[in-house]
N, C-alpha and C positions, 0 to 999 in steps of 0.2 A: 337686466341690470338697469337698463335706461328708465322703461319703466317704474320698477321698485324706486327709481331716484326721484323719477316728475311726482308718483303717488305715496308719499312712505305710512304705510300702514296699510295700504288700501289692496294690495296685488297678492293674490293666495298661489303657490306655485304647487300644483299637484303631480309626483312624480311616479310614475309605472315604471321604471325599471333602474338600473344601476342610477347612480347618483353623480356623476362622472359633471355634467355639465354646472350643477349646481354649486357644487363642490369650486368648479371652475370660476363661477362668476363672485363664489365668498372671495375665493384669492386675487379675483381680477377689480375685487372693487371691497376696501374692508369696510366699507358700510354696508353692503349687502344685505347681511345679515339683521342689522336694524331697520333699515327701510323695506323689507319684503312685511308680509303683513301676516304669513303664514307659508310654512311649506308640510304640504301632508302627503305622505308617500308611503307606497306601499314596499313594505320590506320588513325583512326581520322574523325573528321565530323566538319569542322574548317565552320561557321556561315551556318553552317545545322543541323539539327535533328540527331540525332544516329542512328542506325540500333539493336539498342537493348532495348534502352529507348529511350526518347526523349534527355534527352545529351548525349550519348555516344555509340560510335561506338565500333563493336564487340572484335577486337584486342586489342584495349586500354582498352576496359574496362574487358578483359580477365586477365590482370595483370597492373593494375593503377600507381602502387608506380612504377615497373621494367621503363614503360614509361615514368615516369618521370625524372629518375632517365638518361635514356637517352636523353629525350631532354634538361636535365640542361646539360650534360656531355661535352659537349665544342665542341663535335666532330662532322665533317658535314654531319647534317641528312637531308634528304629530305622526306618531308609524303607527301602521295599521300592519300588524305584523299577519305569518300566517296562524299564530294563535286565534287568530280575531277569526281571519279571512274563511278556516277551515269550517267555521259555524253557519258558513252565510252557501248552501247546497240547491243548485237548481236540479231534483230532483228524476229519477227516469218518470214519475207521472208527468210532474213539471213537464218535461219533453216533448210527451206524448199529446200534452193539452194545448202546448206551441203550435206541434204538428199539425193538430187539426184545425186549424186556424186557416182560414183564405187569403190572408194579409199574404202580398209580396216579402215582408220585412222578417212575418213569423217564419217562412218558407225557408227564405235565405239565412236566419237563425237557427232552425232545424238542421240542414244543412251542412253548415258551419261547425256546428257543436259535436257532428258525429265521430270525429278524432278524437275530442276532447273527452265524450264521452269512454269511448275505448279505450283512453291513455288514462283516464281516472280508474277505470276500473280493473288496470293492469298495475299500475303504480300502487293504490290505496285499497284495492277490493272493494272499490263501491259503487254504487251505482246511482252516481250522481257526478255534478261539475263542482268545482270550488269557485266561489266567483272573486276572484280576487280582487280587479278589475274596479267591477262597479263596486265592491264592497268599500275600496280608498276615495273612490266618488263618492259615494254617500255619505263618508263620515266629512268630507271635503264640505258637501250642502248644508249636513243638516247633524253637528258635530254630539247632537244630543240621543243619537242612534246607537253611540259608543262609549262603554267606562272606561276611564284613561287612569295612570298609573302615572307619577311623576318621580324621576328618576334623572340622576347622572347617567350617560350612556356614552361607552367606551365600545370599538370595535377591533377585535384579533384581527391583523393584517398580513400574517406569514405561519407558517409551519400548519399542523393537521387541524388546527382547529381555524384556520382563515376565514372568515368572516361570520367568527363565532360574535353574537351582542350579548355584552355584560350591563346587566342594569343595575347601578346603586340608588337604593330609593330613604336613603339615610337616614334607613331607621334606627341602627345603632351606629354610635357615634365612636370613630378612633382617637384613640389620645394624640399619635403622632401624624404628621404631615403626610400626605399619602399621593398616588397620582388623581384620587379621584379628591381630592380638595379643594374647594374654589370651584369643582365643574358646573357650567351651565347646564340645567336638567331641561330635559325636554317628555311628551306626552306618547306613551306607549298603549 
């Protein structure tokens, strides 16, 4: 918060998991939202299935209301849903070419990943990682990695669908006043 206030525009907040904290500092300061410069986070399953239910994906639906509460908040987000994330597969060759690798770092990456590997290909039947991770990194660096979709986005905060994301991208237009009226869209 302090930051975004000394630099407004300048401070990009990259978010890996629920949004809880974020969420926190829109309410603990309501210019937050205008003085941050960007917040891109990974979360969301925007006309995909969730990774935790079938609507909702792990980060959103780790704290429902905080997500929402950021994508009404005016300020510019960008989600990297797992739409995006599930494109981006470090491969079992991928793996194999780490492995042989002499590097300490490949080592401890190989590693690392052998759970991951196992739990992807018990989860998904495939035989690969999702990288979810660096993929909200990347669009973080170099935003021109990613096609974005701009939209009002509302999130389900209670009953079977909780932390289902609804995107209005208003392209037809209601006659009457609605809850998505006036929404701040943000970059999916």
């Amino acid at each position: 918060v302090n930051q975004a206030k000394a630099d407004p525009g300048k401070v990009t907040v990259v978010a890996l998991g629920p949004l809880t904290n974020i969420a926190l500092a829109i309410q603990m300061d309501p210019e937050f939202a205008k003085n941050i410069g960007q917040i891109v986070l990974l979360g969301g399953s925007f006309a995909v299935n969730g990774n935790v239910n079938p609507a909702a994906e792990a980060n959103i639906f780790g704290d429902p209301d905080a997500a929402d509460v950021v994508f009404t908040s005016g300020a510019d987000v960008l989600a990297v849903g797992i739409n995006v994330t599930h494109q981006v597969v470090l491969s079992g060759s991928d793996r194999e070419k780490l492995a042989s690798s002499k590097g300490k770092f490949a080592q401890y990456l190989t590693g690392i990943l052998e759970v991951y590997f196992s739990y992807h290909c018990d989860a998904y039947n495939t035989n690969g990682v999702y990288l979810h991770d660096p993929t909200a990194l990347l669009a973080a660096v170099d935003p021109s990695l990613v096609t974005c979709t701009e939209g009002a986005v509302r999130v389900q905060t209670s009953g079977i669908t909780r932390g289902l994301i609804i995107i209005y991208n208003k392209q037809k237009r209601f006659e009457e006043v609605t809850e998505w009226s006036n929404m701040p869209t943000v970059k999916v």
